[in-house]
C-alpha positions as CSV (number, residue, x, y, z in Angstrom):
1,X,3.6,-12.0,-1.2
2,X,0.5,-10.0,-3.0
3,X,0.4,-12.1,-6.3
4,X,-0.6,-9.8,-9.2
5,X,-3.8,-10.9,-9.7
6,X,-5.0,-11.2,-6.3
7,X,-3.8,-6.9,-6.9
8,X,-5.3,-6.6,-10.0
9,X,-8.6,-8.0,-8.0
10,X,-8.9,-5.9,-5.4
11,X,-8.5,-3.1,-8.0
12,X,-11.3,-4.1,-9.6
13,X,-13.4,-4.6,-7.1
14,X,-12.6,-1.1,-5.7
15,X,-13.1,0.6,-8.6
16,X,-16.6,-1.0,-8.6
17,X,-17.5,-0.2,-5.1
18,X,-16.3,3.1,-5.4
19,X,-16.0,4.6,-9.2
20,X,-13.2,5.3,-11.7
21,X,-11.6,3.8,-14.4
22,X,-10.5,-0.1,-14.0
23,X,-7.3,-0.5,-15.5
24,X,-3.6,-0.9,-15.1
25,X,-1.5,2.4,-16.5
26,X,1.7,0.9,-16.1
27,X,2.3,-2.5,-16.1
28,X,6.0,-2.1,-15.0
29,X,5.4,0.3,-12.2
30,X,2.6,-2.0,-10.9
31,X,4.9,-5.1,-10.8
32,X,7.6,-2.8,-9.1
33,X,5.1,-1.9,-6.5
34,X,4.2,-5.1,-5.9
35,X,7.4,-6.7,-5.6
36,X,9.3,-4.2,-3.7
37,X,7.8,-4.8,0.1
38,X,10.0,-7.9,-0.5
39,X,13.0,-7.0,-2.2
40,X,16.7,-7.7,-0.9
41,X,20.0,-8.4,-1.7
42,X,21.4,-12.1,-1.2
43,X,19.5,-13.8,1.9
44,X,18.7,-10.1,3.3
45,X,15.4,-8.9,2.7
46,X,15.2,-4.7,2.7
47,X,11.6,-4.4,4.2
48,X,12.0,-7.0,7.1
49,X,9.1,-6.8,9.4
50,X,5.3,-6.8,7.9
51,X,5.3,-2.7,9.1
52,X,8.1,-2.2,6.9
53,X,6.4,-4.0,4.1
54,X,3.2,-2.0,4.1
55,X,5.0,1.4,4.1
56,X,6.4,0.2,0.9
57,X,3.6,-1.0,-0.5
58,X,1.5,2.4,-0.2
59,X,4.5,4.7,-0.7
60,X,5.3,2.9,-4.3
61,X,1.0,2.6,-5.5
62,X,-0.3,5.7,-4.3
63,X,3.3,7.8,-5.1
64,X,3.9,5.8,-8.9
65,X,0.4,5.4,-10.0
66,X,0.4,2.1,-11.5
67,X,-3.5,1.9,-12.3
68,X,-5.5,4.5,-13.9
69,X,-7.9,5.6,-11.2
70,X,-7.9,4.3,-7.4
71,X,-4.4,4.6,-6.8
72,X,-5.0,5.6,-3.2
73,X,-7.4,3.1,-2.9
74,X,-5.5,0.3,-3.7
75,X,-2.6,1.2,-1.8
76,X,-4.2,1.6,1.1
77,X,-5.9,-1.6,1.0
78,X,-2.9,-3.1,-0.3
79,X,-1.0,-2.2,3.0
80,X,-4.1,-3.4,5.1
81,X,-4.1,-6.5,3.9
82,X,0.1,-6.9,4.9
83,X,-0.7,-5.6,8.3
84,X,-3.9,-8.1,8.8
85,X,-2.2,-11.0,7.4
86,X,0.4,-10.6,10.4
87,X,-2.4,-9.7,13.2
88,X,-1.5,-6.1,13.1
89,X,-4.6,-3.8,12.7
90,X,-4.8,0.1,12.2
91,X,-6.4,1.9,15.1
92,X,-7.2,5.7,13.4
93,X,-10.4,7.1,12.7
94,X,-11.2,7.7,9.2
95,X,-10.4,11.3,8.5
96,X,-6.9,9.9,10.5
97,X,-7.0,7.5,7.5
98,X,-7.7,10.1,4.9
99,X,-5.7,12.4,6.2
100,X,-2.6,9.7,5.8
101,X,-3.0,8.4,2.4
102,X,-3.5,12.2,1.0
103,X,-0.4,13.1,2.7
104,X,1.5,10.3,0.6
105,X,-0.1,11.5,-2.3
106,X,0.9,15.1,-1.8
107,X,4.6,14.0,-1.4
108,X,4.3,15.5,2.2
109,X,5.4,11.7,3.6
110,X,7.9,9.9,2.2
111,X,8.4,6.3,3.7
112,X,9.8,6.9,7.1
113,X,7.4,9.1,7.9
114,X,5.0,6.7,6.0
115,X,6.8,4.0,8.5
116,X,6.5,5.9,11.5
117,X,2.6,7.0,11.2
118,X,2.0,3.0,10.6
119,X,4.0,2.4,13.8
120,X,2.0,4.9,15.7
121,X,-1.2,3.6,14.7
122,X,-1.0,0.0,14.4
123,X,-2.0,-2.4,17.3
124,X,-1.9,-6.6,16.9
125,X,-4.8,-8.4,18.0
């Protein structure tokens, strides 16, 4: 699991590299987000394999805006880091990318479709 500080971190250091406003909006959202790629019920986790785990992660940061700016951002890299902790690496170009994390933020993907384009564009290593 993504502890909270290793998220409010990479935040930071996002918002550095790239501009906006550091800070968390919600704290409660933020801590949802977070804890939700590995949420269950009893012994049964919900989000079972690390693909399933990254589509939550993005669909609840860029979709709930925890943070202030960088949303997108963090999301992204968020789900990144789930996918590369497991050997599992996103083969897209960058517009693909772009593309992607805009369509989340749209509400034109919700998480199956979030959990399908990770699917298609995923490859381990």
């Amino acid at each position: 699991m993504i502890s909270t500080d290793e998220v409010l971190l990479i935040h930071r250091r996002l918002i550095e590299d790239f501009g906006g406003s550091d800070g968390v909006r919600d704290e409660g959202i933020m801590l949802s987000a977070i804890a939700r790629p590995y949420s269950g019920f009893g012994d049964t986790e919900f989000y079972q394999t690390p693909v399933e785990k990254a589509a939550a992660i993005i669909e609840s940061i860029v979709k709930n805006h925890p943070f202030i700016d960088g949303n997108k951002r963090t999301g992204y890299v968020l789900m990144e880091i789930i996918l590369r902790t497991n050997n599992l690496f996103i083969n897209a170009s960058q517009q693909e990318r772009y593309n992607f994390v805009i369509q989340i933020a749209e509400g034109n993907l919700e998480y199956n479709g979030i959990l399908s384009w990770i699917k298609n564009h995923t490859e381990s290593r």
